[in-house]
N, C-alpha and C positions, 0 to 999 in steps of 0.2 A: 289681898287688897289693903289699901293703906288709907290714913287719913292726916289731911293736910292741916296745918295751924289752924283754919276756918272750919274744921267738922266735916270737909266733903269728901268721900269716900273716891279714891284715885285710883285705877288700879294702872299696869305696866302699859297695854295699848295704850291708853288715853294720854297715858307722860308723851309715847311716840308720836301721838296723832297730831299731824299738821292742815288739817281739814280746816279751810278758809285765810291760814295765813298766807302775806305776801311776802314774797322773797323777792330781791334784786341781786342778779348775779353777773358781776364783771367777768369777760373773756367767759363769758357760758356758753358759746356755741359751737364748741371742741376743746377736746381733751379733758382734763380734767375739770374743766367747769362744767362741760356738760354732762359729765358726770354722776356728779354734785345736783345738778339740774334734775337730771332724772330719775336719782334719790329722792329727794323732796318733794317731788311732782307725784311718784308712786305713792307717798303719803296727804297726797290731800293740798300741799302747797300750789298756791297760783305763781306763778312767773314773769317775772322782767329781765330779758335776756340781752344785755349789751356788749360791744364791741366796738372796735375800730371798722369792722366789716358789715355792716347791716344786712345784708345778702345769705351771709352761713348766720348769723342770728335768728334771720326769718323760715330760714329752714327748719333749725332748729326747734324752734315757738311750734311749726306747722305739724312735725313731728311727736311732741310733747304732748300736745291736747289732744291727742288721742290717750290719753292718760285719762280725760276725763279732768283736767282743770282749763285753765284759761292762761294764757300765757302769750305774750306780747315783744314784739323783736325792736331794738331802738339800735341807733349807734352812738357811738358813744366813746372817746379821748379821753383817759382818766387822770392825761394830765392838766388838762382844759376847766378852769373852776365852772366859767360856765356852763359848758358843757356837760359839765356835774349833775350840776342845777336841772337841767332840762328834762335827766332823768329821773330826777326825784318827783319834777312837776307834771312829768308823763307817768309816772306810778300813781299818784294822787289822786290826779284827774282819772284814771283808769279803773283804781280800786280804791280808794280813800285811806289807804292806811298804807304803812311799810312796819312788816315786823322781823324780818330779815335779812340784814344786806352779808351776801358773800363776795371779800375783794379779791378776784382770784387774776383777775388782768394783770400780766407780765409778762416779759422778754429774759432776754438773754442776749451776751454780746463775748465772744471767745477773742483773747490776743494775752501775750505775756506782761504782764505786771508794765513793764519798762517801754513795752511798743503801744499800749493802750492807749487809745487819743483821747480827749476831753469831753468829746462831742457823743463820744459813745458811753463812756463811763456815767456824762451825765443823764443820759436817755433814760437806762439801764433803771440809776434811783429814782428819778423823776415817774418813771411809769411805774416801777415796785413798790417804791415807798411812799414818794407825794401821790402818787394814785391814790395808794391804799388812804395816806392822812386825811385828803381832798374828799371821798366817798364817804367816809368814816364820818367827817365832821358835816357835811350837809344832808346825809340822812337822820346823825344824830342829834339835830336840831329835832326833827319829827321826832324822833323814838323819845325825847328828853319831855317832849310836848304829851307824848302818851302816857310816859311812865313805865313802861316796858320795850324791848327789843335784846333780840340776838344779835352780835357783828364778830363775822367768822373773818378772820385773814390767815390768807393762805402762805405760809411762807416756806420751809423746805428745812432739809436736813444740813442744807449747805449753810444754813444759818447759824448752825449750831457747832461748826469746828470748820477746819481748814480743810484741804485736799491737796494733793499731790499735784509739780507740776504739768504733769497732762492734761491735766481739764483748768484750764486758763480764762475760770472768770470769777475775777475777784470782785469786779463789779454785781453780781448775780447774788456770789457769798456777801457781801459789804449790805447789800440792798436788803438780804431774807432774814441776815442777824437786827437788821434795824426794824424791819415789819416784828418779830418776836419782842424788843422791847419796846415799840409801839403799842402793841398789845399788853401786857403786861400795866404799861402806866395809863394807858386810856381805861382799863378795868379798874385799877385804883379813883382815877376820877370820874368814873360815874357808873358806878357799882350804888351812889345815893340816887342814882333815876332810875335803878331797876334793870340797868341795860348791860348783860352776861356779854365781856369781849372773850374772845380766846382766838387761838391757831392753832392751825391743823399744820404739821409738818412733814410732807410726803415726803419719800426717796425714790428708788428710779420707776418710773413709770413711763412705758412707751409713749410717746407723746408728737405730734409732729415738731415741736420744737427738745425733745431731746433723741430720738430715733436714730439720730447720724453720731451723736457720742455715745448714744445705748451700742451700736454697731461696732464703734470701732473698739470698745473696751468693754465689750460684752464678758469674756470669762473674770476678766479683773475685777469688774462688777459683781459680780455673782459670787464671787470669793469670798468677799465680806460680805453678803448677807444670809444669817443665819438658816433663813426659807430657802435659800438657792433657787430666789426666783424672781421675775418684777412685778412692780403692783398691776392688778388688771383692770378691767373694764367694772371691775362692780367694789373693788376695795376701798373706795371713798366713800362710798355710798353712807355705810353704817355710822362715820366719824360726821360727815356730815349733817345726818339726820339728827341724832346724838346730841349736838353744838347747837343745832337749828330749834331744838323742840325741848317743851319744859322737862323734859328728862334732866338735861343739864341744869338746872335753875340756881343750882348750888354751886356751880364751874364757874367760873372767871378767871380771867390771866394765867388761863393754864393753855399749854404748847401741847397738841395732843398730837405723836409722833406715828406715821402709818408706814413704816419702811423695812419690812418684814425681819426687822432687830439688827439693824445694820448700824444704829446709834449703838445698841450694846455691848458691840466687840469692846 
């Protein structure tokens, strides 16, 4: 058991325990958001579940609170400022507080460097990284007003070095290296409200949006990663929870990398 700069006695559950906080999770209603979702959920977190699809959200939500929290399905454009807005005003109104936003809402767009068109390149940032900036900055208006908050962004391994021509999205890679140093300087500027940014940087994880390049390059994949394996169904869960809960209180602007040491090679 330990004890905090105030005298209160803390011990390791309690760092973990998310019992009453709220979380809002962009793209949480598959794959790796939901993931993440159901991480936090199993500790006590309530839930704001949005998407472009309100439909698998609300499934999702329906699903969840059998967990034993309370959890809410919206939809939700994360390149839309308004649209933003509406979600923070639907958390509010719902729970009165926001002390976690996870921005995990993104795409992907495959073509070689020279045939990529403009229209997609810009989708690509527009939903990775103005998503990410856009959530970031209208929840953190709340979190700034509390004096506390967790903002987890999701960005990837492909943010972190190149790739080989076969996998042809440099838009994908361009977008997840910007989310990383989005993170890093949004933690510099407001590290004085109390409010811990980091990322989590996954690598291959079955997903419906990477399945058909998990397929075709499956042994090539598995080559370079040290576990000879892909991330599963419960691998997020820990980094998430982690980021999300005062466990981390002392983390900021750190890229916390889940790709069973495929960075290491």
């Amino acid at each position: 058991m330990l004890l905090t700069t105030e005298g209160h006695a803390v011990n390791a559950k309690q760092l973990f325990d998310l019992t009453g906080r709220v979380a809002i999770i962009t793209g949480g209603s598959i794959g790796l958001g939901r993931q993440m979702a159901e991480g936090l959920a199993e500790m006590g977190a309530h839930l704001v579940l949005c998407a472009r699809k309100a439909e698998r959200c609300q499934q999702a939500a329906e699903e969840l609170q059998h967990l034993g929290v309370k959890a809410i399905a919206r939809a939700c454009d994360v390149k839309n400022q308004t649209s933003v807005r509406e979600i923070v005003d639907a958390t509010l109104s719902e729970f009165g507080r926001i002390d976690i936003l996870i921005n995990n809402a993104g795409i992907s767009w495959g073509a070689p460097v020279e045939q990529m068109r403009l229209e997609d390149w810009t989708k690509v940032i527009e939903t990775n990284l103005t998503g990410t900036f856009l959530c970031a900055q209208e929840v953190g208006k709340i979190m700034i007003r509390e004096g506390r908050g967790k903002i987890i962004n999701i960005a990837s391994v492909a943010g972190i070095g190149g790739a080989p021509p076969e996998l042809p999205a440099i838009g994908y890679h361009a977008s997840k290296g910007g989310v990383i140093a989005f993170t890093k300087d949004l933690a510099c500027k407001w590290a004085m409200h109390n409010i811990q940014v980091n990322a989590i940087a996954p690598g291959w994880f079955p997903t419906h949006m990477s399945n058909r390049i998990i397929e075709q390059h499956r042994e090539l994949f598995l080559s370079h990663i040290p576990l000879h394996r892909f991330g599963n169904d419960h691998d997020l869960k820990g980094a998430a929870v982690f980021l999300a809960s005062d466990a981390s209180n002392y983390v900021t602007g750190h890229v916390l990398v889940v790709d069973g040491g495929q960075s290491a090679w």
